[in-house]
C-alpha positions, 0 to 999 in steps of 0.5 A: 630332818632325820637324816637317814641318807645324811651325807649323801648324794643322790641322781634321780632320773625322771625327776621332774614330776610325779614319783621322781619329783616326790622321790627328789625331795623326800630324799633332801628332806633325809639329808641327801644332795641330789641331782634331779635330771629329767628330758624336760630341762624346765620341770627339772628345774622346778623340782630342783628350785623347791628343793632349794628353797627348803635347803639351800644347795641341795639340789642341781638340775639338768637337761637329760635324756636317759636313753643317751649315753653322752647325756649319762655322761654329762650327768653323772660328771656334773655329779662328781663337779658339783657334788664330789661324790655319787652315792644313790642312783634312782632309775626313774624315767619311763614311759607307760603305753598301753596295748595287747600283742595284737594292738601293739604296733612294733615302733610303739614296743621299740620305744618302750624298750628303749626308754623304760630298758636301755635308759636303765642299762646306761646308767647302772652301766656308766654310773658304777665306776662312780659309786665304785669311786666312792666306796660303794652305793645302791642303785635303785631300779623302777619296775612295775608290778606288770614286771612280775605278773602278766597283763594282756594290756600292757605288752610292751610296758609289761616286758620292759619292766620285767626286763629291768627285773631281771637286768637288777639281778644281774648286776646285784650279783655282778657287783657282788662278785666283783666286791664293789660294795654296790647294792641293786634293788628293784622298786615294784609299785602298782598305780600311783597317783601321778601324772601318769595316772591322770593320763590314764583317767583322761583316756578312759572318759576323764572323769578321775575319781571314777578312774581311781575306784576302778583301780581301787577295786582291783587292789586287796587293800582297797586303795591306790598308792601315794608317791610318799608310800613308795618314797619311803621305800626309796629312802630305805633302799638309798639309806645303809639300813638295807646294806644286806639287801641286793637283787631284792624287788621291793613290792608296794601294791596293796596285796595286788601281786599276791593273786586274785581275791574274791569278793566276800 
């Protein structure tokens, strides 16, 4: 274990699967505690259970909806209890639905705000008197590549993460302003092989392979990402090696955001 966010604690929403799982534990490997949360207590706590049983401690688990405010509160003082300190938010919890303007019925848009948007907003809000209680720390925001670029598919999805895009700019510069010692980052991955993405194979016929060469095929570099190739950038963003890095969004997509590349 190197170390790089040794003595650290870190809150990881959405934890219980795909890129949170993956985020939990390379952050424990790193030498970080951490809070795995997640709206499914159970997952939660598998994730937490693995953790521990490479590092014995490392990790608590709870029950979270990240679109309440008394579940923000509960979570991040379990953080303070358990752990003394809170250091790293990672804002990982969302959910992806697809649809075009015309397709797209207005309750579908509501909850895709309200849980890819207003989680995001509770917990940059009500964690930073505790990252501020402890000498500052970095928040980490989930995006999405369909945040900076537009797609006709994903309406909803697309406007939600371009909202936390922007919502991390503003309070990067907030916390500037105010000298808090708190950075704010926004994470841009194109597709991860996750659950979710699984998801999208089962939708389109389930065969999964053929799936994944479709989206290999939009993608420059040819291939889609692992979790680890977006943990790793997490592990940065967490770690005093991007103390300069503020209202930054981190792109890992293969060249995807870059435009369109014909074929040779």
């Amino acid at each position: 274990m190197s170390g790089r966010v040794d003595g650290k604690t870190a809150l990881i929403t959405g934890g219980g699967s795909g890129l949170g799982r993956a985020s939990a534990t390379h952050l424990a490997r790193e030498g970080a505690n951490v809070i795995v949360s997640d709206l499914n207590g159970d997952t939660a706590r598998e994730t937490a259970d693995t953790i521990n049983a490479e590092r014995q401690g490392a990790a608590l688990s709870c029950q979270h909806d990240a679109t309440s405010e008394d579940d923000w509160n509960s979570a991040l003082n379990l953080c303070q209890e358990h752990f003394g300190a809170l250091h790293v938010l990672l804002n990982n919890a969302g959910i992806s639905i697809g649809g075009d303007i015309e397709s797209t019925d207005f309750d579908t848009w509501k909850k895709l705000q309200e849980v890819d948007v207003d989680s995001v907003f509770w917990g940059c809000k009500l964690a930073l008197p505790f990252l501020r209680d402890a000498g500052g720390g970095s928040i980490i925001n989930i995006s999405s590549t369909v945040g900076i670029m537009g797609n006709p598919l994903t309406l909803g999805y697309g406007t939600a993460k371009a909202a936390v895009r922007s919502m991390t700019k503003s309070i990067a510069l907030h916390c500037a302003r105010q000298k808090y010692n708190i950075r704010c980052n926004s994470l841009h991955p194109t597709f991860i092989k996750t659950p979710l993405l699984k998801r999208f194979a089962d939708a389109v016929g389930g065969d999964e392979e053929k799936a994944y060469d479709t989206l290999r095929s939009l993608i420059p570099l040819g291939d889609i990402l692992d979790p680890i190739d977006v943990t790793h950038a997490v592990i940065y963003l967490a770690s005093d090696e991007s103390r300069m890095m503020t209202g930054s969004e981190f792109v890992i997509d293969g060249g995807l955001t870059c435009g369109y590349m014909p074929p040779i």
